[in-house]
Every structure is written in structure tokens, then in C-alpha cells.
C-alpha positions as CSV (number, residue, x, y, z in Angstrom):
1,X,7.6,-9.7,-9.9
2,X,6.7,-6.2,-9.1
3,X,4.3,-4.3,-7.3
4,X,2.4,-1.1,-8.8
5,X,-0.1,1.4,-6.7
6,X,-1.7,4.2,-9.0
7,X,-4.1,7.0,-6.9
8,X,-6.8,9.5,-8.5
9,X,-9.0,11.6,-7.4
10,X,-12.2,11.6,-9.0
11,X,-16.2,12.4,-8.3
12,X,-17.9,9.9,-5.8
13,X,-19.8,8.2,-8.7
14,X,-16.8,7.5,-11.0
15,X,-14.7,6.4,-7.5
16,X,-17.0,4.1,-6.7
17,X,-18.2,2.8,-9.8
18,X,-14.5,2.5,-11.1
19,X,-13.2,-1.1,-12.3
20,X,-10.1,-2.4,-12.2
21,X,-8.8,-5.1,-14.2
22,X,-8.5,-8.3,-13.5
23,X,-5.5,-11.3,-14.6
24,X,-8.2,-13.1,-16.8
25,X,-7.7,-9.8,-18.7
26,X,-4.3,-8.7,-18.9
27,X,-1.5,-10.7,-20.0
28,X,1.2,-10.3,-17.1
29,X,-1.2,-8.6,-14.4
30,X,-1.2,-11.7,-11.0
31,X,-3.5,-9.8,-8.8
32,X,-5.3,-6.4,-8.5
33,X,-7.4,-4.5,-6.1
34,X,-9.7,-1.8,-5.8
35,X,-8.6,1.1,-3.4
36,X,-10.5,3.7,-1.2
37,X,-8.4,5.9,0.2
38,X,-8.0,7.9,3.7
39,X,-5.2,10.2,5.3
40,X,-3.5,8.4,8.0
41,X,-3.9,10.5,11.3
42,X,-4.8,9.3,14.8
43,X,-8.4,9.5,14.6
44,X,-10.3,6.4,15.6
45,X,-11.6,6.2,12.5
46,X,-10.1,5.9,9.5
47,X,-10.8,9.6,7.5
48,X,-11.9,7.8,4.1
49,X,-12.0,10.3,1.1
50,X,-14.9,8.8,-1.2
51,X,-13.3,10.6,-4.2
52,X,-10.1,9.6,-3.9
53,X,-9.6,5.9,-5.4
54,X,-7.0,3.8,-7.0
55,X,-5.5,0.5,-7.8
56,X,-2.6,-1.6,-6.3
57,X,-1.4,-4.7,-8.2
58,X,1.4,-7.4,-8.5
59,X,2.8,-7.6,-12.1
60,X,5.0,-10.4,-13.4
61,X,7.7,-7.9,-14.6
62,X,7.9,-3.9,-15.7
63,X,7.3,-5.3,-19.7
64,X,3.6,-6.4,-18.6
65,X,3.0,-3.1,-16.7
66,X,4.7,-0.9,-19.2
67,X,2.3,-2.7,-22.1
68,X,-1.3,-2.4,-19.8
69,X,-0.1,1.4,-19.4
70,X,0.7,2.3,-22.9
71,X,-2.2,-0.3,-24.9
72,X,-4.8,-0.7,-21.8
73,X,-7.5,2.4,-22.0
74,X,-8.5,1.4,-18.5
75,X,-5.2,2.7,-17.7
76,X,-6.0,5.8,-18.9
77,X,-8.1,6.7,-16.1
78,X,-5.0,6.9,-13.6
79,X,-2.7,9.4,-16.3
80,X,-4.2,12.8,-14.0
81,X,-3.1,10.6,-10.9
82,X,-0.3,9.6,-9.4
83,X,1.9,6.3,-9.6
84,X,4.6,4.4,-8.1
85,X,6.7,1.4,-9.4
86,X,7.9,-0.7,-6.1
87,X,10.6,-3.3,-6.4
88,X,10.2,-6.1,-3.4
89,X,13.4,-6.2,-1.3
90,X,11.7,-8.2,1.8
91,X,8.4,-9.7,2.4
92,X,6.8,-11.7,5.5
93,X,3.3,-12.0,4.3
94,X,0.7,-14.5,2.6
95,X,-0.9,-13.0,0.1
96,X,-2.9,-14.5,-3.9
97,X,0.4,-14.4,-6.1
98,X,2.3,-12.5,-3.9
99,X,5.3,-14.8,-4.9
100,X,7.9,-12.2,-4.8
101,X,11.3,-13.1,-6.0
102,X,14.4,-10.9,-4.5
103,X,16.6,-10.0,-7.2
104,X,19.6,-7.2,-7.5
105,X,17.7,-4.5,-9.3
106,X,19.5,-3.4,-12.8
107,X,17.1,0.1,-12.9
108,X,17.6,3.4,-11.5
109,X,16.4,3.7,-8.1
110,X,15.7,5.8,-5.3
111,X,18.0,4.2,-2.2
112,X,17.4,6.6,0.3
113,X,13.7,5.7,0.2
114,X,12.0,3.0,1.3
115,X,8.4,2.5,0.8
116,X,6.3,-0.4,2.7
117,X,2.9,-1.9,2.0
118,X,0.9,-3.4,4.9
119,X,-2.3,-5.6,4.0
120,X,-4.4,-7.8,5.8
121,X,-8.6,-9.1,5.5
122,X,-9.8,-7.7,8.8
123,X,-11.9,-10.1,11.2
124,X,-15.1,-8.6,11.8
125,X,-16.2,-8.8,15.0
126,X,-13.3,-7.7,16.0
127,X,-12.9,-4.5,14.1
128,X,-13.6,-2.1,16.8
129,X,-10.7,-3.3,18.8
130,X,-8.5,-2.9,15.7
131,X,-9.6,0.8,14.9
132,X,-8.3,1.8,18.3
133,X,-4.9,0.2,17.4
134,X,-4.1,1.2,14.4
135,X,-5.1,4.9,15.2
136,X,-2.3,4.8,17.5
137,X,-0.1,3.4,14.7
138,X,-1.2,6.0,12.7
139,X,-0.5,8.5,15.2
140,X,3.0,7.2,15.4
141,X,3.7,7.7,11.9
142,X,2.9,11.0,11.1
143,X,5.1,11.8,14.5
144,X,8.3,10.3,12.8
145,X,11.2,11.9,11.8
146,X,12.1,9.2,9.4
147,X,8.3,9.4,8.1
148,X,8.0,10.7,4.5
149,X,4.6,10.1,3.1
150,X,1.7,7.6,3.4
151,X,-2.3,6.8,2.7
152,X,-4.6,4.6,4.3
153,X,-6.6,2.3,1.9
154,X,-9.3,-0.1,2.5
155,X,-11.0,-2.5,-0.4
156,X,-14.3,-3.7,0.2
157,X,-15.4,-5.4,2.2
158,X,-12.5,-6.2,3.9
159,X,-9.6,-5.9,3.1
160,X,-7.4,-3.0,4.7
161,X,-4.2,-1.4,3.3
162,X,-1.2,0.7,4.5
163,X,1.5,2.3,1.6
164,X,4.3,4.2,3.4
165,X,7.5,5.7,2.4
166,X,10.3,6.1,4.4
167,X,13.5,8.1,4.8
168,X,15.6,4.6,4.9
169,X,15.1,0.8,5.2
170,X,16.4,0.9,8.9
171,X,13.7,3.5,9.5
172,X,11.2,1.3,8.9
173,X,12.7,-1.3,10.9
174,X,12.6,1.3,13.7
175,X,9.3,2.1,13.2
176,X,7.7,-1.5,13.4
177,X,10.0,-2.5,16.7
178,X,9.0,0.8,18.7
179,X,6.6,2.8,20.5
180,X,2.9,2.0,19.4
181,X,3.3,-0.7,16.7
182,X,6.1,-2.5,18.8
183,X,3.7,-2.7,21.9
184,X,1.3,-3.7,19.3
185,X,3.0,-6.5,18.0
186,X,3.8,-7.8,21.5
187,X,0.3,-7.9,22.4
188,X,-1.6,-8.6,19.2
189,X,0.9,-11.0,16.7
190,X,2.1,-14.3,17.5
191,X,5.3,-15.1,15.8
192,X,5.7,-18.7,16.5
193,X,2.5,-19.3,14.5
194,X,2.5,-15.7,12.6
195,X,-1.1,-15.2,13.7
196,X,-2.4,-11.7,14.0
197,X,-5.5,-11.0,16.1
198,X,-7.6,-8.3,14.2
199,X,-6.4,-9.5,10.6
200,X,-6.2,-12.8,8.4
201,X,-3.5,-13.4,6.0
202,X,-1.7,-10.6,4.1
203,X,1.1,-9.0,6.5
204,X,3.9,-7.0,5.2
205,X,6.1,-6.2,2.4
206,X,9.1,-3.7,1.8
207,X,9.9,-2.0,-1.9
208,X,12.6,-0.1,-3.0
209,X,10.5,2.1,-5.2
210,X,12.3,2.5,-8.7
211,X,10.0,4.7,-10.5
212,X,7.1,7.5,-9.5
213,X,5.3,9.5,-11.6
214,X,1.6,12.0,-11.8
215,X,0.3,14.2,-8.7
216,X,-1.4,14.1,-5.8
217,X,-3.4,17.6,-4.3
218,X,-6.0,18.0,-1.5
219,X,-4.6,17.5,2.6
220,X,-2.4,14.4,1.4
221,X,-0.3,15.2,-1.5
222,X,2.0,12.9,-3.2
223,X,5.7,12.4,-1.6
224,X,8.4,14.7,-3.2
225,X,10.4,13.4,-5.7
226,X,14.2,13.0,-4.9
């Protein structure tokens, strides 16, 4: 399996009445989602761009991607976007056919990069108290070093959505264990029973990305290639 995460900006209408497709449709595609998307900061709110959409999906392998990209012409929508290709290295998450296997990768890749994906169905009532947290997350990330590039995403109604790229794996590791998001864990996740207090299922996976493509513009451009 691999993981897929295509951004474009568009008008409001087209953002929001954009469809993506579903694995009924598309031989190879497990799961899909709908993105809105915001730049990470450490604002209390999230700073959603209505204009700015996309799609993240699980594939059984690059030849089912490859064929919905080339034959699909709902693909065609992301071409004046941008794309990355994300091979799982690590995953501690439950998540609809998220059944990633690890395997020594054969492809060309990036290995000083390291991109994470953090997803999770918020609970409701306690959304407030999770807004608060994650700005100082947030906050955290675009104060790191190691930090490269990121976007907030949220799919309606509830699920929310990190995609991050960092300078190195151990980065990442760093990141997770220290300052706001380790005092976070601490307070807010229970690893015995890997319960998290603001979120239901989901949690978190690490990618080596192998393959990025398009452009982003506007305050939160695309990562530079390396």
C-alpha cells in the first residue's frame, strides 16, 4: 500500500462542490477523502482557506495510482496542483484500510525527508479544548529547525488532518516527544489503552515520500524539491 495527498487551489464553488472518488469506483483506490485546507500557525483557530482543497487517499500500489492519474478525468482536476507520493515506513494508528505493509522500497527516494500524516474524527463537545491544543502544536512546528513544510486539513464534518515534512525521521521523533506536543501527549493520550481525549480512531503515520510533483502559491507554498 501507498498513500497519495494531491492539493489545488480553486474558486469556493468548485472547492466545495469538488468530488472525489470513491473505491466502488476505481480499481486499486482503499480509501479517499475530501480535504479543506488551512495554514498551520498558532492561532486558536484553524485559518481554513475555502479555495484551497484536495484529496488524500490509500492505494493498493503505485500501478493503481499511476492508472487513476493517467485514464481517471477526475484526476484531471489536481494536474495545476500539487502532489506527493508517500511510502509508509511506520504507523501507530486505526484507520478504514489503512493496512499498511512495511516493505524495503525499490524507487528513488528522498531520505533526508520525512513527511508525517496525523488524522483523527474529533469528539465534539470537546472541540474547544482541542483548538487550544493543537494551536500550541502548531505553534511548535512552524518554530522548528527541523520543520520543512506543512498544511492543516479538515474533512467534514469531522475529521481533522495534519501532513508535515521534515528534515529527518529523528526529527519527527523529536518533535512528538518535546515541548508542546510531548506535554500534550502526557496529559491528553493514554498509551496503555491508546485512547486520545479530543479525537477517535485515526492517529499517526510516517512516509518516506518517493515522489512530488505540481505547485503550490498563496502564504503556504509547496515544500522545495531536493
Amino acid at each position: 500500500m501507498i498513500a497519495s495527498v494531491h492539493l489545488v487551489d480553486t474558486g469556493v464553488v468548485k472547492n466545495l462542490s469538488r468530488r472525489v472518488p470513491k473505491p466502488a469506483d476505481v480499481p486499486g483506490l482503499l480509501w479517499s477523502g475530501k480535504m479543506l485546507c488551512g495554514q498551520l500557525g498558532p492561532g486558536a483557530l484553524p485559518d481554513v482557506d475555502l479555495r484551497r482543497g484536495g484529496m488524500v487517499a490509500w492505494w493498493k500500489d503505485d500501478a493503481a495510482l499511476d492508472a487513476w492519474l493517467a485514464d481517471d478525468p477526475r484526476a484531471q482536476v489536481y494536474g495545476a496542483g500539487w502532489h506527493t507520493r508517500l511510502r509508509p515506513q511506520r504507523s501507530r494508528a486505526d484507520w478504514p484500510n489503512a493496512e499498511f505493509e512495511i516493505v524495503p522500497s525499490t524507487e528513488p527516494t528522498t531520505p533526508d525527508l520525512h513527511a508525517a500524516i496525523t488524522l483523527g474524527k474529533t469528539r465534539v463537545f470537546r472541540a474547544p479544548r482541542f483548538l487550544r491544543a493543537a494551536a500550541g502544536l502548531e505553534e511548535q512546528f512552524v518554530d522548528d529547525p527541523a520543520s520543512v513544510w506543512g498544511v492543516a486539513i479538515t474533512m467534514l464534518p469531522r475529521t481533522v488532518m495534519t501532513l508535515t515534512f521534515w528534515r529527518s525521521k529523528a526529527a519527527t521523533d523529536h518533535y512528538v516527544r518535546s515541548g508542546a506536543h510531548g506535554e500534550a501527549m502526557k496529559k491528553h493520550y493514554d498509551f496503555p489503552s491508546d485512547t486520545h481525549e479530543f479525537v477517535t480512531d485515526g492517529g499517526f503515520f510516517g512516509f518516506e515520500p518517493c515522489a512530488r510533483g505540481g505547485a503550490r502559491g498563496g502564504a503556504s507554498p509547496a515544500p522545495p524539491e531536493r
